[in-house]
N, C-alpha and C positions, 0 to 999 in steps of 0.2 A: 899474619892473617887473623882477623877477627874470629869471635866464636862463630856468629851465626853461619859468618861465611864460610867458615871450613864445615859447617854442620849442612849447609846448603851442597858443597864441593865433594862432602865425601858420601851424600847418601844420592848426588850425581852420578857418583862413579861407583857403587853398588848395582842402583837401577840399570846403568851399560852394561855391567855384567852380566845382569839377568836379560835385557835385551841382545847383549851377545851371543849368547847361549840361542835363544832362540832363532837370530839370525845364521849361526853358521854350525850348531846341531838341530832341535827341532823344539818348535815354539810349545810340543807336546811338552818337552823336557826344562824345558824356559815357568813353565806355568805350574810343575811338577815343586821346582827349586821356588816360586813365590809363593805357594802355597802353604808347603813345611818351612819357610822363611817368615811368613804371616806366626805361624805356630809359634816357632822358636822365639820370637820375639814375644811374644804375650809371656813365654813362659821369663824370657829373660826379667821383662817387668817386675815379676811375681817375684822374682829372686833378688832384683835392685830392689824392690820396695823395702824386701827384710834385712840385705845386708847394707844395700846404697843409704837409708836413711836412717837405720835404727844397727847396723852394727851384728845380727844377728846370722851367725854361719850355718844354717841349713844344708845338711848333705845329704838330705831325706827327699829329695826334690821328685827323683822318681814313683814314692809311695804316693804322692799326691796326684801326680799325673796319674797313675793307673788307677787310682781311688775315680777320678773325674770320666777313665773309661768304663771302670764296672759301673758309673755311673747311665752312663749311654745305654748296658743293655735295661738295667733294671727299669729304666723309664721307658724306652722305645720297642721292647721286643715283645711280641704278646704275650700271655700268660700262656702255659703250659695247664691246661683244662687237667687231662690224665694224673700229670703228679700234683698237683693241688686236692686232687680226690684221694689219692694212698696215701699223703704222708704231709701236704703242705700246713696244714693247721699243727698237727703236729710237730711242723719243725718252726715255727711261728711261735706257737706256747714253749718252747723249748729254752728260746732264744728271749722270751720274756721271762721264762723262771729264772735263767742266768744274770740278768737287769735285773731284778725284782733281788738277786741274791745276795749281790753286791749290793743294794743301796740298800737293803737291810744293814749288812753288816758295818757300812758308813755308819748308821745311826746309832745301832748300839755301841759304838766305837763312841763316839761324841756325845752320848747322852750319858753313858756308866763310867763310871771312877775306874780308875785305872788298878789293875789289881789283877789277881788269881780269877777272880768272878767272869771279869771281864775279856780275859784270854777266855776262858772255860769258853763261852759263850761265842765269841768270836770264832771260835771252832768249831764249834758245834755247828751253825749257822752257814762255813765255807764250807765243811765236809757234808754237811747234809743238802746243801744245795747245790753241789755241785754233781753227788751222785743221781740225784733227781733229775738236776738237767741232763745230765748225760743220759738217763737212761727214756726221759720222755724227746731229747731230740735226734739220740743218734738211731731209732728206732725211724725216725721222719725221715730223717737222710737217707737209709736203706731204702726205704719204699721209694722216695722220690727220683733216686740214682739208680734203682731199676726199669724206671718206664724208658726203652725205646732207648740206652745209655749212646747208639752206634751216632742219634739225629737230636735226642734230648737231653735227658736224665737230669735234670736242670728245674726248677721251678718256674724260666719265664719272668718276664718284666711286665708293668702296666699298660703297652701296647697305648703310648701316648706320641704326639708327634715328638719327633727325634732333635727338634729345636729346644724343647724342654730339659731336653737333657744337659746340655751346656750351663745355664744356672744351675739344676740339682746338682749337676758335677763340682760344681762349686763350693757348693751348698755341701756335699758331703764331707770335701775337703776341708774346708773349716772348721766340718764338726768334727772331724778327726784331730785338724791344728789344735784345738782350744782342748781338746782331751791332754795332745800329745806337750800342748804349753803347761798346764796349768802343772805338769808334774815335771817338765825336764826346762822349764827357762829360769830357772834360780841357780840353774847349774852356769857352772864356769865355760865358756867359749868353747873350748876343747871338750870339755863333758859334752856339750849340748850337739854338737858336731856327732860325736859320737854316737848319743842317742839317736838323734833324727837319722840317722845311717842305719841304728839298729832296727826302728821303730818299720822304715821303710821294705826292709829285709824281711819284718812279718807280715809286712801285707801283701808283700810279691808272695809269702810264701804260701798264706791264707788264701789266695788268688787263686794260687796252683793246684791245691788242695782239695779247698772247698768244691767238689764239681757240683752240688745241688745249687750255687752260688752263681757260677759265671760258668759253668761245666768243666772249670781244671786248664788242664793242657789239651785237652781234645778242644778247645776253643770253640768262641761264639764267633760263626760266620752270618751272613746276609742281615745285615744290620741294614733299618730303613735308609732312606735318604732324603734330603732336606732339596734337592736337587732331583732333574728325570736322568731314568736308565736311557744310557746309548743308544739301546736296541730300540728301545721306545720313538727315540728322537728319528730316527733311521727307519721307519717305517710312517712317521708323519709327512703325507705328501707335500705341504707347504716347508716345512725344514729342508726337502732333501731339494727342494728347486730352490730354496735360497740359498741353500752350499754352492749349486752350480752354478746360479748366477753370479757368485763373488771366487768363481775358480777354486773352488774344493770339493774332495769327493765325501760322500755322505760319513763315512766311517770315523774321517780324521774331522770332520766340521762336529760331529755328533760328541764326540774326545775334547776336542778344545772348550764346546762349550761348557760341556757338565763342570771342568775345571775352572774354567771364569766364572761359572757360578758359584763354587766352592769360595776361591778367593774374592770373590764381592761381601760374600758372608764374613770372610775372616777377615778382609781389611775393617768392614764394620765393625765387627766387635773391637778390633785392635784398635782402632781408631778410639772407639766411647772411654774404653780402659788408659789408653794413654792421655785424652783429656782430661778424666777423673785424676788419672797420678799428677798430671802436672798441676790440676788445680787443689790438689794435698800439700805438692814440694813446697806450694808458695804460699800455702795460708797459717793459719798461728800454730796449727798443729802441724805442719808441716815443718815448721822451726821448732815447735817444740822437741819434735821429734829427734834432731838433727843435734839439737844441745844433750838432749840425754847419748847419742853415741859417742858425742865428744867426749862428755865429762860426766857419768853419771852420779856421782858424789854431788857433784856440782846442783846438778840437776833436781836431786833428792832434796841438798840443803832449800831448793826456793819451793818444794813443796808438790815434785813429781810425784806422781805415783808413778815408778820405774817399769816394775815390775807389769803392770796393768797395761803398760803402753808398749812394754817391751809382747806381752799377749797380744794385744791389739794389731799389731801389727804383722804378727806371725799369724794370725791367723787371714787376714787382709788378701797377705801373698799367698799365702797356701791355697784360698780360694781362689786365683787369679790362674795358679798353675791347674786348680783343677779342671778350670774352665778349658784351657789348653789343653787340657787330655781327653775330655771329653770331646773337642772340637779334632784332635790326630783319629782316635776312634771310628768318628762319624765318618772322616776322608779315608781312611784305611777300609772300613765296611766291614770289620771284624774287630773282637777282641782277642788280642794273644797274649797272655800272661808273661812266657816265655823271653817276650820281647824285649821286656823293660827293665833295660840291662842298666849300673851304672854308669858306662862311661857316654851313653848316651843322652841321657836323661839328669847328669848329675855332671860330670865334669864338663860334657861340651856345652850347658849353660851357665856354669860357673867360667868358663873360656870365654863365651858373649859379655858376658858381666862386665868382667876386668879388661877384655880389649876395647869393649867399647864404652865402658868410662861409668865405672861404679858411683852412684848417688846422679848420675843422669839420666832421666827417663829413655829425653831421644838417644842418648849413647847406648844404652840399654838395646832399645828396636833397633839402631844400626849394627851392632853388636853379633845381635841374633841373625837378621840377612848374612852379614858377611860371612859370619864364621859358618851356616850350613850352608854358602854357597861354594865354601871353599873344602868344606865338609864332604860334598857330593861333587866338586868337580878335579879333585885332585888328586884323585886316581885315575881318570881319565887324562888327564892333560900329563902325569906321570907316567903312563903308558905312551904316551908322545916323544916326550921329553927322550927316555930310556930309547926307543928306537932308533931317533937322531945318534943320538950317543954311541951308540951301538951299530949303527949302520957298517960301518968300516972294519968290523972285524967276523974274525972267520967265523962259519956257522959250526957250531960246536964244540967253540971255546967254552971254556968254565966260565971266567969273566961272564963272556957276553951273556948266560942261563941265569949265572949269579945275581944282574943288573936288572933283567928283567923279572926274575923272579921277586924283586926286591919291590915291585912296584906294589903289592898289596900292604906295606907296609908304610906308604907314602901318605896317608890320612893321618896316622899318628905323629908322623916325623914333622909334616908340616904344622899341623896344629901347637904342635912344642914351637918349633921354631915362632910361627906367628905371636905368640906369647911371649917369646924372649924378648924380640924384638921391638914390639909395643911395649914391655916392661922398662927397655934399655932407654930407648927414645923418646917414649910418653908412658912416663910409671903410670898417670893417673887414667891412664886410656887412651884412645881417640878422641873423645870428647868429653875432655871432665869436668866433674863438677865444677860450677861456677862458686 
């Protein structure tokens, strides 16, 4: 079988999937699974672009997604008027005297001779501005984390529409990669793995923390919408006589649509991002890129700058993935810190990567459908499965409690196995690089 044609064949029989689902559970649940399938694939993207074409193993995937949703509230939620009067400037100057402290101490670092002088100094400079900061910001955070902590406590976002937030999410995520490149991509594979694992781990934990920030684990609920409310739709008299004249009742026509209109958004953007990648894979930098993962010696000797393009390109996808988190956000309607666990955000898109064919775009977006749709349906169809199975014997046997108990555990099992499998059969994916 040809490439195109198995790429044509196998993202055939993904979309029957997701039209299965709709046909013989409910098209609510059909649109649910294309939505976080739009998702995952964006985020797969981000993750092919740094390891499919430049080599680099990112296991920090989830710091950037949730970077992309603290993104969402700070642009779209309005400002909190009350804490910007007790303590918002103050925690503002706070967070600038710490900026201001560090890149002092960069410069006397690279200006003064190396010596007793220049430790002295260097010291003097961390310990005195760090007590400063601490003592002009964590005085802002008091005041700001006391207004109202049960519904606020929180500073509040720029209360701009909530499409905005999908580029700033971006936008932050990058500014983070190029923070988190410039000091951990000279490191060795396994180092760097490491770090973007570490690096991820402080931002879920800053997340958590910070409640003047994103308000913690008491979490930010009623995030805007780029989409209308249900109830809204459901009380427009022209919507509710168009549900019934195409045979649905207002509640489930009001449901399906907010969700079509989610996924139009996301197939758009997924769509712009995947044209963009594929008009990179194929142009000079694109090859460029693809000789430095092969052989970077190689690459050095004709006059790469490795290192630059090994950044460049980490920060690319990092942006790519924030975009993704700020767009799960906006569909979720809340942020939850709490959420953004590893094996969610980190090994099941490192799982799309590799089944669906690492250094391919479209392998990439096939990838991401398949594996959340097997992700989310295979515990249900495991509860199926086990019953059959199980039919035949006596009710309360050990077996039969054992078998069934065991179906929470069939998300995992499967996902291993689909991996073995696709490793055994097509090491290089479903669709691999050409």
């Amino acid at each position: 079988m040809t490439q195109p044609l198995r790429t044509i064949v196998l993202f055939a029989l993904v979309a029957a999937l997701i039209l299965g689902t709709g046909l013989l559970q409910s098209w609510n649940s059909a649109l649910i699974i294309l939505n976080m399938g739009l998702i995952s694939a964006l985020m797969a993207l981000g993750v092919n672009l740094q390891w499919g074409f430049a080599g680099l193993f990112n296991v920090g995937v989830m710091g950037f997604v949730a970077l992309g949703g603290l993104a969402t509230v700070i642009v779209s939620m309005p400002p909190v008027g009350e804490a910007w009067a007790v303590g918002g400037l103050r925690v503002v100057l706070g967070l600038v005297l710490g900026a201001a402290t560090l890149v002092l101490a960069v410069l006397v670092r690279g200006r003064m001779a190396a010596g007793r002088r220049r430790g002295l100094a260097l010291a003097a400079i961390l310990l005195g501005g760090f007590f400063l900061f601490r003592w002009v910001f964590d005085g802002g955070v008091e005041a700001v984390e006391s207004v109202n902590p049960a519904s606020t406590g929180y500073l509040g976002g720029l209360g701009l529409p909530v499409l905005l937030a999908w580029p700033a999410g971006g936008a932050l995520a990058a500014g983070a990669a190029w923070l988190i490149g410039k000091t951990a991509l000279g490191l060795r594979s396994d180092y760097l793995a490491i770090a973007t694992l570490g690096i991820a781990e402080i931002i879920i934990a800053v997340m958590k923390n910070e409640d003047w920030l994103a308000r913690g684990v008491k979490n930010v609920i009623g995030l805007p919408r780029p989409v209308p409310y249900e109830i809204d739709l459901q009380q427009d008299p022209d919507f509710t006589s168009r549900a019934v004249e195409i045979g649905l009742d207002p509640v489930t026509a009001s449901t399906l649509y907010v969700k079509l209109g989610y996924g139009l958004l996301f197939a758009a953007v997924l769509i712009v991002v995947l044209i963009l990648a594929q008009l990179a894979l194929n142009s000079p930098w694109g090859r460029m890129m693809r000789a430095i993962r092969d052989n970077e010696t190689a690459a050095a000797a004709m006059g790469k700058d490795v290192t630059f393009r090994h950044l460049q390109i980490f920060v690319l996808g990092s942006a790519i993935c924030g975009i993704a988190g700020a767009m799960m956000t906006t569909l979720d309607g809340q942020l939850t810190p709490t959420s953004y666990q590893p094996l969610r955000y980190t090994f099941l898109v490192w799982v799309m990567v590799i089944v669906g064919g690492s250094g391919n775009n479209l392998g990439a977006v096939l990838g991401g459908f398949l594996i959340w749709f097997l992700w989310v349906q295979v515990e249900p169809m495991g509860q199926l499965l086990m019953s059959v199975l199980t039919s035949g014997m006596a009710d309360g046997s050990a077996l039969k409690a054992h078998l069934l108990d065991s179906v929470a555990h069939m998300r995992l099992l499967t996902m291993g196995l689909v991996l073995l499998v696709v490793l055994r059969f097509s090491p290089r994916g479903l669709l691999p690089e050409r």
